[in-house]
PyMOL Python script that loads the backbone (N, CA, C, O; Angstrom):
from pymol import cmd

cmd.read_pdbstr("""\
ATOM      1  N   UNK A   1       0.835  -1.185   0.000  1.00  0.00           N
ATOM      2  CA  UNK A   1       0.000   0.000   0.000  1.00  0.00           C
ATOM      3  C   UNK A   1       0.881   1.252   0.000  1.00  0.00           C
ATOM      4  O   UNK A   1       1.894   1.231   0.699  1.00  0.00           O
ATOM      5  N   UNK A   2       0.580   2.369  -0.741  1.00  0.00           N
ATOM      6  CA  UNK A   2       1.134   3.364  -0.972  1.00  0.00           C
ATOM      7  C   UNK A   2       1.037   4.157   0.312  1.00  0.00           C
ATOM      8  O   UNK A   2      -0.114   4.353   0.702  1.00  0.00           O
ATOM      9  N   UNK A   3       2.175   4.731   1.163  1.00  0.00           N
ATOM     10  CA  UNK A   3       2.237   5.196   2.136  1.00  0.00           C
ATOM     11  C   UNK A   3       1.469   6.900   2.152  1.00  0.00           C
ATOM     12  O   UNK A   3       1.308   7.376   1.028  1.00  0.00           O
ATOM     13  N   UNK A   4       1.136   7.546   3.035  1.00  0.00           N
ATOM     14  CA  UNK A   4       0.590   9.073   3.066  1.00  0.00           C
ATOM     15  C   UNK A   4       1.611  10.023   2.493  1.00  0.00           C
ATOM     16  O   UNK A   4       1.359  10.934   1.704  1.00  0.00           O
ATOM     17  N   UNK A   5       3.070   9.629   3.098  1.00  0.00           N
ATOM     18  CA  UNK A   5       4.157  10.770   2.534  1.00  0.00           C
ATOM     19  C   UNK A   5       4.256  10.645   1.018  1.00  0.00           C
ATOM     20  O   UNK A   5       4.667  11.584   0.336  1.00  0.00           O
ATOM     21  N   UNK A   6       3.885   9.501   0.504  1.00  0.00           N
ATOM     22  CA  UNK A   6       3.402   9.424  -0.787  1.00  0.00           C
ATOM     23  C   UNK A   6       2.663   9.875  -1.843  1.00  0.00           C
ATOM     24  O   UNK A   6       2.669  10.466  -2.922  1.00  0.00           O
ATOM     25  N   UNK A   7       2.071   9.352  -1.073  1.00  0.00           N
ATOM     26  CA  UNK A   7       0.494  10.571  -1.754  1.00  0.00           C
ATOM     27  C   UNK A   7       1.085  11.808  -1.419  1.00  0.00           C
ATOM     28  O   UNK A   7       1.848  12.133  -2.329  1.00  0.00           O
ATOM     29  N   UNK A   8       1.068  12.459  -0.703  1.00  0.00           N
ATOM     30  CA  UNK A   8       1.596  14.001  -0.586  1.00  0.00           C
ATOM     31  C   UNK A   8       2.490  14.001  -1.715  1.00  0.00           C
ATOM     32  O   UNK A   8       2.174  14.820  -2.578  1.00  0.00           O
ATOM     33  N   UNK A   9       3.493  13.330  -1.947  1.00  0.00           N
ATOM     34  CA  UNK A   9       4.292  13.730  -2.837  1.00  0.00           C
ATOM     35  C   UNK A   9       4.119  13.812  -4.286  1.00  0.00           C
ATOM     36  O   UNK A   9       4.777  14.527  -5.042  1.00  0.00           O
ATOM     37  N   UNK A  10       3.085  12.941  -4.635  1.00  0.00           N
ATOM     38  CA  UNK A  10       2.265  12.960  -5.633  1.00  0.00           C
ATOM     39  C   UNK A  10       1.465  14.038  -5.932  1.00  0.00           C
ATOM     40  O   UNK A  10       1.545  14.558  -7.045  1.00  0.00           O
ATOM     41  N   UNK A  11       0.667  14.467  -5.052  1.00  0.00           N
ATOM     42  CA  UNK A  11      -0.250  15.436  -5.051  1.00  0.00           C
ATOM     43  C   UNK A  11       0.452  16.514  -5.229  1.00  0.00           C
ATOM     44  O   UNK A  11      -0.189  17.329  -5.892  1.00  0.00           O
ATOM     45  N   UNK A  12       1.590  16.918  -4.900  1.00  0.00           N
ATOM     46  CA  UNK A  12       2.412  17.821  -4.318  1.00  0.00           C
ATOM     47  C   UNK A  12       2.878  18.254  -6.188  1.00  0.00           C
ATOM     48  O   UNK A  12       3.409  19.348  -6.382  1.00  0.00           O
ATOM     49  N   UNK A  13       2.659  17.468  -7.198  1.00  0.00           N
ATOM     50  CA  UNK A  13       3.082  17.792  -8.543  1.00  0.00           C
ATOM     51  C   UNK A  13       1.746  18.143  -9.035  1.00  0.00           C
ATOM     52  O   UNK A  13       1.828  18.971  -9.942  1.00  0.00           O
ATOM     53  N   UNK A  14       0.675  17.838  -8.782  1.00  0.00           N
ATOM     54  CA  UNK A  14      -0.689  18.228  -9.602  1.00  0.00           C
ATOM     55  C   UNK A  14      -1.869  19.782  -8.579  1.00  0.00           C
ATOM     56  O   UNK A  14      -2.997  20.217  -8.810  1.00  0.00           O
ATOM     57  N   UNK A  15      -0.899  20.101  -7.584  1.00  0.00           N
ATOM     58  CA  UNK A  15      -0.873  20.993  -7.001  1.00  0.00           C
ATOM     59  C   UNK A  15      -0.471  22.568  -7.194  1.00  0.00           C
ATOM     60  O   UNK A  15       0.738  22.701  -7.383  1.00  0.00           O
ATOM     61  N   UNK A  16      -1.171  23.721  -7.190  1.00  0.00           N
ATOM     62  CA  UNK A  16      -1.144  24.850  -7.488  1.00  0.00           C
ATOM     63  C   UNK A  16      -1.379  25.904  -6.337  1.00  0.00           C
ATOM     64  O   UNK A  16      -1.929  25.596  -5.279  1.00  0.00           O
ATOM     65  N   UNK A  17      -1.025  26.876  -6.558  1.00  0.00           N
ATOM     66  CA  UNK A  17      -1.421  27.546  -4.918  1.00  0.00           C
ATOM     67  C   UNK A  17      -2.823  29.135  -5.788  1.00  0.00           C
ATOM     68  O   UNK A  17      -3.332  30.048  -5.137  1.00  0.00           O
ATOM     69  N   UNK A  18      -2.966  28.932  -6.927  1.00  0.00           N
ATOM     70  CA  UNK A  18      -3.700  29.579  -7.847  1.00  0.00           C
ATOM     71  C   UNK A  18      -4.672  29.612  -8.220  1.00  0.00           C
ATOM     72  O   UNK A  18      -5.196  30.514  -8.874  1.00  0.00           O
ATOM     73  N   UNK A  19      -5.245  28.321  -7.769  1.00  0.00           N
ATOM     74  CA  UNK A  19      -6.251  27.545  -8.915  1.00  0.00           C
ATOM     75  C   UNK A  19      -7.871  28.038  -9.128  1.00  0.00           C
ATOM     76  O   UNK A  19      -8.656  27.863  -8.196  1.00  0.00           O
ATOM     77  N   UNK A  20      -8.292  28.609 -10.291  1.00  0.00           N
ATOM     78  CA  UNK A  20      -9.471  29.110 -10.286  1.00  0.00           C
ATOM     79  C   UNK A  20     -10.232  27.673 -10.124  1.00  0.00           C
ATOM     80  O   UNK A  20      -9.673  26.584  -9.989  1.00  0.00           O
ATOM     81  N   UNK A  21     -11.228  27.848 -10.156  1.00  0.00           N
ATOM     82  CA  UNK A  21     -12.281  26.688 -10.405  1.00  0.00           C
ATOM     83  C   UNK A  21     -12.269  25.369 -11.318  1.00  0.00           C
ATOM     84  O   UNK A  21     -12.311  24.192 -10.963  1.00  0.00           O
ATOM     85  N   UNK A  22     -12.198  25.932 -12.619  1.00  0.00           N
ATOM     86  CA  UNK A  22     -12.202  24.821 -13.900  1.00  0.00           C
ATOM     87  C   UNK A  22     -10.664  24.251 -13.019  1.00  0.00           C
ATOM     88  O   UNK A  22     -10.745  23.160 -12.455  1.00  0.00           O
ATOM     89  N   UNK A  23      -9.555  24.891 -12.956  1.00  0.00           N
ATOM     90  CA  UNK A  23      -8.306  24.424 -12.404  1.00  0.00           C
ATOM     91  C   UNK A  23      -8.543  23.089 -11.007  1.00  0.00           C
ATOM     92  O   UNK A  23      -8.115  21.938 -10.928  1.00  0.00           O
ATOM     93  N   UNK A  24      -9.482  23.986  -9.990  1.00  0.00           N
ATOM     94  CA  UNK A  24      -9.643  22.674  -9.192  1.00  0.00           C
ATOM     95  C   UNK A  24     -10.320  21.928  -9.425  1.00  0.00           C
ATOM     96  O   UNK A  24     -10.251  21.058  -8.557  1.00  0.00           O
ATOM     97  N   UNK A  25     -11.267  21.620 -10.406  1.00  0.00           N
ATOM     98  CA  UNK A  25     -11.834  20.713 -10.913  1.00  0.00           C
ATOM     99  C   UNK A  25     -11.405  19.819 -11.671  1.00  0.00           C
ATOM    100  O   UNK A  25     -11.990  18.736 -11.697  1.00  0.00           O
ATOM    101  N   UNK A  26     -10.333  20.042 -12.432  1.00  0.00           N
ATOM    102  CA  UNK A  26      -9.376  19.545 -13.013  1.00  0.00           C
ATOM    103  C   UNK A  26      -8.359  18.438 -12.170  1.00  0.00           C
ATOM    104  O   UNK A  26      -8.176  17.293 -12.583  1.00  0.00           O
ATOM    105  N   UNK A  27      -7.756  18.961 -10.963  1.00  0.00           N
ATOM    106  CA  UNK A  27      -6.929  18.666 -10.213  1.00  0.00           C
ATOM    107  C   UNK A  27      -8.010  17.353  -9.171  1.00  0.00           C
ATOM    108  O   UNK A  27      -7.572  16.295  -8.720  1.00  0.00           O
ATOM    109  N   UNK A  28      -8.977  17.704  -9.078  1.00  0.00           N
ATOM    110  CA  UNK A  28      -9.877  16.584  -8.425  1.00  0.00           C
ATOM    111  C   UNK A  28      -9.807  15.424  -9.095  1.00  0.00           C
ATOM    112  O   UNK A  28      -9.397  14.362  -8.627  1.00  0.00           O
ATOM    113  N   UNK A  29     -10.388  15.697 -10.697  1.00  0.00           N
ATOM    114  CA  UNK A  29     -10.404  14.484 -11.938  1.00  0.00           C
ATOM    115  C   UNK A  29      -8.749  14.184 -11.965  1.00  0.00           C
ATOM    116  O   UNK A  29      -8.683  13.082 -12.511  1.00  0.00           O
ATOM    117  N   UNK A  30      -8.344  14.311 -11.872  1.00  0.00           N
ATOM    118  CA  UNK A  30      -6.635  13.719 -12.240  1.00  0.00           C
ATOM    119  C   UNK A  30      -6.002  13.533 -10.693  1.00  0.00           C
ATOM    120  O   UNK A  30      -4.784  13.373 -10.763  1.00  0.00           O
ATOM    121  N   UNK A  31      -6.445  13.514  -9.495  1.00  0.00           N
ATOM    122  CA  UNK A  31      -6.110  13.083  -8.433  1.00  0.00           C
ATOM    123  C   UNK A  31      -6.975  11.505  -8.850  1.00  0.00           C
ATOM    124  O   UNK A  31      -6.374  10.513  -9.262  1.00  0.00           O
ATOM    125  N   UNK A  32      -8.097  11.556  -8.685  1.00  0.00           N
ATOM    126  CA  UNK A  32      -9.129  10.428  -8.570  1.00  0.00           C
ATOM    127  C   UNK A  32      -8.639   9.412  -9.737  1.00  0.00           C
ATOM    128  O   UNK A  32      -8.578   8.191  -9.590  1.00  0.00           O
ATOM    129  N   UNK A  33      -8.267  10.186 -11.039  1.00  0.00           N
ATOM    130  CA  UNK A  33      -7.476   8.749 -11.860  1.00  0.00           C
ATOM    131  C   UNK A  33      -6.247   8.068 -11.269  1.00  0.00           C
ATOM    132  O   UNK A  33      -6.086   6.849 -11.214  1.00  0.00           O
ATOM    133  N   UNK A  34      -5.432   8.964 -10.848  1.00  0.00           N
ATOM    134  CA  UNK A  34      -3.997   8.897 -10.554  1.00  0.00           C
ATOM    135  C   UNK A  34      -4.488   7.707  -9.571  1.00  0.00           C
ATOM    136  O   UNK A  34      -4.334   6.525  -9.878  1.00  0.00           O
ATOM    137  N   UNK A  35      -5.066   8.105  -8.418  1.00  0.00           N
ATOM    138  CA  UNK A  35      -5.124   7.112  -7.299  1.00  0.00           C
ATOM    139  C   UNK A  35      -6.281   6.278  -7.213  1.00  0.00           C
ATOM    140  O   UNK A  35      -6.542   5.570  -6.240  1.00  0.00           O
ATOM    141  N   UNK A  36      -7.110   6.396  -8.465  1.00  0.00           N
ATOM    142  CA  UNK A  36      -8.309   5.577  -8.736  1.00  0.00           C
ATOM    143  C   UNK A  36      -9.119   5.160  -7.863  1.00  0.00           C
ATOM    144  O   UNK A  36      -9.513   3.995  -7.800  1.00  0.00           O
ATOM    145  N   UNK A  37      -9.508   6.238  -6.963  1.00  0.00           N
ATOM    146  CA  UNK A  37     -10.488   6.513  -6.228  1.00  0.00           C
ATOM    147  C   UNK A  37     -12.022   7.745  -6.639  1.00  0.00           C
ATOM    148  O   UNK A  37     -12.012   8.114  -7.813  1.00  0.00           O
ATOM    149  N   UNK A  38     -12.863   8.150  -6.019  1.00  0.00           N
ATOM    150  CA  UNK A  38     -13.772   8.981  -6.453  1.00  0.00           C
ATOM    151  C   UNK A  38     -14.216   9.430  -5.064  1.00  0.00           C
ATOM    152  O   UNK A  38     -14.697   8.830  -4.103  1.00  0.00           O
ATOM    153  N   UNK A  39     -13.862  10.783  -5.316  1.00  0.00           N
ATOM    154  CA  UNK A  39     -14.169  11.578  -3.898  1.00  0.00           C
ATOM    155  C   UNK A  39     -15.484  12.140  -4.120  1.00  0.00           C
ATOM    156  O   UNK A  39     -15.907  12.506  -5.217  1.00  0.00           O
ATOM    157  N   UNK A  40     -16.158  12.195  -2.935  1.00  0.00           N
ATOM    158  CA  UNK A  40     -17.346  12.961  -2.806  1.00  0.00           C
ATOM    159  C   UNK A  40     -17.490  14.466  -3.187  1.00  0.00           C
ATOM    160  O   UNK A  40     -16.514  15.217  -3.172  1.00  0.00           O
ATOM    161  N   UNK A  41     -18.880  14.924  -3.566  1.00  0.00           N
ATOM    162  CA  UNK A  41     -18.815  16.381  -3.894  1.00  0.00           C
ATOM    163  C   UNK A  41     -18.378  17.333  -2.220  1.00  0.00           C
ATOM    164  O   UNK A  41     -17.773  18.405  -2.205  1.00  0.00           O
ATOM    165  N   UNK A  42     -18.756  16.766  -1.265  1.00  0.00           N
ATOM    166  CA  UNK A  42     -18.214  17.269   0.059  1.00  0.00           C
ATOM    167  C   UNK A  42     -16.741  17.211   0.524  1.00  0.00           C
ATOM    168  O   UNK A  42     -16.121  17.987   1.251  1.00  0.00           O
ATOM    169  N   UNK A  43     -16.237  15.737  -0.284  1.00  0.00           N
ATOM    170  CA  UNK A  43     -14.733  15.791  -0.013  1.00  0.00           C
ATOM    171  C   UNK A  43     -14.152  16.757  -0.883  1.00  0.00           C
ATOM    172  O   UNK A  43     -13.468  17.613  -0.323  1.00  0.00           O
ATOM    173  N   UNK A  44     -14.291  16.834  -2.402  1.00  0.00           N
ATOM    174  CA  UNK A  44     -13.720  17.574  -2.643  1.00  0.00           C
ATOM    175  C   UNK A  44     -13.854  19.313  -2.728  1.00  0.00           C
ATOM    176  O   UNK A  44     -13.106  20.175  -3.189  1.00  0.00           O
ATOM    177  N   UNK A  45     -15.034  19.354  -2.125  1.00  0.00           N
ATOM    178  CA  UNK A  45     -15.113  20.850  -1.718  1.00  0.00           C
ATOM    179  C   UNK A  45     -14.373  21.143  -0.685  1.00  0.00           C
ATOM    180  O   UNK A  45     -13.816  22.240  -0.724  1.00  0.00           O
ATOM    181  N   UNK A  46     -14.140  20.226   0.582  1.00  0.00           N
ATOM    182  CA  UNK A  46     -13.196  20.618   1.860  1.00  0.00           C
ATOM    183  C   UNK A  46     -11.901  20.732   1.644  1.00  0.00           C
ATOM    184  O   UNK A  46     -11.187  21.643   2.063  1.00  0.00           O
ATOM    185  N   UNK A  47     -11.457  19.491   0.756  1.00  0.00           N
ATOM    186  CA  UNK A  47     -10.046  19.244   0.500  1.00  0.00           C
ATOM    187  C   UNK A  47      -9.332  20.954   0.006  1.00  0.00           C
ATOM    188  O   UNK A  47      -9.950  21.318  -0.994  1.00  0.00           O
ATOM    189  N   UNK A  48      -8.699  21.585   0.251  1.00  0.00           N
ATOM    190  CA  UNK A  48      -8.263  22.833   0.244  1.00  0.00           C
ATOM    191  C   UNK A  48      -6.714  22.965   0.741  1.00  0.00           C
ATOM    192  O   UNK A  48      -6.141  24.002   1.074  1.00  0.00           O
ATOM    193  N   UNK A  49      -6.292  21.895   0.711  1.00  0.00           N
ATOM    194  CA  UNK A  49      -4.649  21.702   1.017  1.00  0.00           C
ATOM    195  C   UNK A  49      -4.187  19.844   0.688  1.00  0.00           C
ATOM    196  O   UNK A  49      -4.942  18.876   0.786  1.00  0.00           O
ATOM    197  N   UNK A  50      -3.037  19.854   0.378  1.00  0.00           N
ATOM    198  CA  UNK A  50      -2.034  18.960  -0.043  1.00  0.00           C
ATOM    199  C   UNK A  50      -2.469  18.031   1.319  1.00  0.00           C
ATOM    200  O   UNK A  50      -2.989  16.928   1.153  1.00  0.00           O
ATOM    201  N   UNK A  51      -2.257  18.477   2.432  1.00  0.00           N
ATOM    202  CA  UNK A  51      -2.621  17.237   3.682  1.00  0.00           C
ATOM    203  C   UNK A  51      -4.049  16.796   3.466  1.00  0.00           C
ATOM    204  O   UNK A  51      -4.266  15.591   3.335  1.00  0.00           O
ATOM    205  N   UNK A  52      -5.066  17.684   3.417  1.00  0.00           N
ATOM    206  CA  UNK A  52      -6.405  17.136   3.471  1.00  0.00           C
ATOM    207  C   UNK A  52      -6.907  16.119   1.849  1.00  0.00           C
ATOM    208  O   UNK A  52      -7.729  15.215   1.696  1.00  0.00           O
ATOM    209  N   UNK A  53      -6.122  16.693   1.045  1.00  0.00           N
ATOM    210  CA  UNK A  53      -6.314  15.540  -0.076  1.00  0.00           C
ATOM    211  C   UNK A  53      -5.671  14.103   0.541  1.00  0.00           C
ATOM    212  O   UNK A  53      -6.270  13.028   0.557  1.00  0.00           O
ATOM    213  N   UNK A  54      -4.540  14.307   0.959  1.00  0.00           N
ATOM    214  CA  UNK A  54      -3.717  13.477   1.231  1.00  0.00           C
ATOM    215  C   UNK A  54      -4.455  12.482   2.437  1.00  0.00           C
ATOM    216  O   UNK A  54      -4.487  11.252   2.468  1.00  0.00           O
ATOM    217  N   UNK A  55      -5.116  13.606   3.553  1.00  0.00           N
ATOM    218  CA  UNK A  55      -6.100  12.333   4.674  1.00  0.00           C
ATOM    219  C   UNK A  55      -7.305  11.481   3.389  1.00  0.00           C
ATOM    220  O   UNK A  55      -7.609  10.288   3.435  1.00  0.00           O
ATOM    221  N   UNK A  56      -7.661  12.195   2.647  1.00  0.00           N
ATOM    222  CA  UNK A  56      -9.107  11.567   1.914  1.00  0.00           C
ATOM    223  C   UNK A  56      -8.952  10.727   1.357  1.00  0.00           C
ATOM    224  O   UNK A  56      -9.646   9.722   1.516  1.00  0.00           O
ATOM    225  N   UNK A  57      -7.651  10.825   0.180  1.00  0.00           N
ATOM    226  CA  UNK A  57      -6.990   9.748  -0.450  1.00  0.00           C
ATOM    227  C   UNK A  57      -6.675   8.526   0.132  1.00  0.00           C
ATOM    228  O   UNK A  57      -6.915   7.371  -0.223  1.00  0.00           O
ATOM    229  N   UNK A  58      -6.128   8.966   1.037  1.00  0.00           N
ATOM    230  CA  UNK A  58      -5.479   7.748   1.851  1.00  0.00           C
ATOM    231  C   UNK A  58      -6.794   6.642   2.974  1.00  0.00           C
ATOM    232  O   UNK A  58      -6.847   5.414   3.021  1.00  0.00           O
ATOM    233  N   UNK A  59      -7.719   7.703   3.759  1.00  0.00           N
ATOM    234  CA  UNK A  59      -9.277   6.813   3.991  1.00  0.00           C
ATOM    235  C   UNK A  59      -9.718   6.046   3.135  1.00  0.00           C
ATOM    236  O   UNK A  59     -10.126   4.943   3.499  1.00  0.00           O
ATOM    237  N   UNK A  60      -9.761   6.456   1.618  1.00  0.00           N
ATOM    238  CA  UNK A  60     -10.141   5.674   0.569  1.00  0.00           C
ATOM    239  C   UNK A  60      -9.710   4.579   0.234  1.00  0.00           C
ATOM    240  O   UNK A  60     -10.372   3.556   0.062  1.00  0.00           O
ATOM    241  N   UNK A  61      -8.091   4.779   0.072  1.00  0.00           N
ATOM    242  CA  UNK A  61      -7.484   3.856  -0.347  1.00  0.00           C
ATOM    243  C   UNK A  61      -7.230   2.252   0.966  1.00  0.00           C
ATOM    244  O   UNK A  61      -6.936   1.059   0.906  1.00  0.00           O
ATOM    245  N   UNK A  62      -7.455   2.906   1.615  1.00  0.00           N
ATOM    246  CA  UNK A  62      -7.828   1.544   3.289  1.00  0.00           C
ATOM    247  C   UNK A  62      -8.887   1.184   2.797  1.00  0.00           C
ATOM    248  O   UNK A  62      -8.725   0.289   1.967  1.00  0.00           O
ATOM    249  N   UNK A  63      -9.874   1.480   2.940  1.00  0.00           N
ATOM    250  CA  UNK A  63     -11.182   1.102   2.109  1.00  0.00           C
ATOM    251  C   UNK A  63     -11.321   0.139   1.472  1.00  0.00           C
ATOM    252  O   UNK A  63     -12.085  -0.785   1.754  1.00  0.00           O
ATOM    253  N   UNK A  64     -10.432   0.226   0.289  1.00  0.00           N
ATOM    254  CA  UNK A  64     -10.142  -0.565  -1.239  1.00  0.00           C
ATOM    255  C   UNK A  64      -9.598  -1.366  -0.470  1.00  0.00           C
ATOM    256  O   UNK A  64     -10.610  -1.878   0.008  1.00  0.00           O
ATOM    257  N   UNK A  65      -8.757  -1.871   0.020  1.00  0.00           N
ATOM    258  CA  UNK A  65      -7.762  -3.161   0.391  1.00  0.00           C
ATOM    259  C   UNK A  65      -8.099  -3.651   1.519  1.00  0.00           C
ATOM    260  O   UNK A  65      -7.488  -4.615   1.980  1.00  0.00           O
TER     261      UNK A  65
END
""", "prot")
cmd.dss("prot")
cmd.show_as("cartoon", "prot")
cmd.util.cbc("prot")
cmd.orient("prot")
């Protein structure tokens, strides 16, 4: 299983400190392929930093296995 400092580090390349809208919407769809999960419209409205993607991703991915 892919560790959390992982995911952060991942995320940490599809990450912007800019991002209008279409941008984070973007970054949601290409997190969720990358780690082939599907976050909620609530997760990804909260998610608002590199750690909190990184807790959601990682709940998910326990989940799966």
């Amino acid at each position: 299983m892919i560790s959390k400092k992982e995911i952060k580090k991942e995320i940490k390349k599809f990450f912007a400190t800019d991002l209008d809208s279409f941008a984070y919407l973007q970054l949601v769809s290409d997190l969720e392929k990358k780690f082939e999960v599907e976050l909620t419209m609530a997760e990804a409205l909260t998610a608002d930093s590199v750690e909190k993607f990184a807790k959601i991703i990682c709940r998910k991915l326990k989940k799966k296995s």
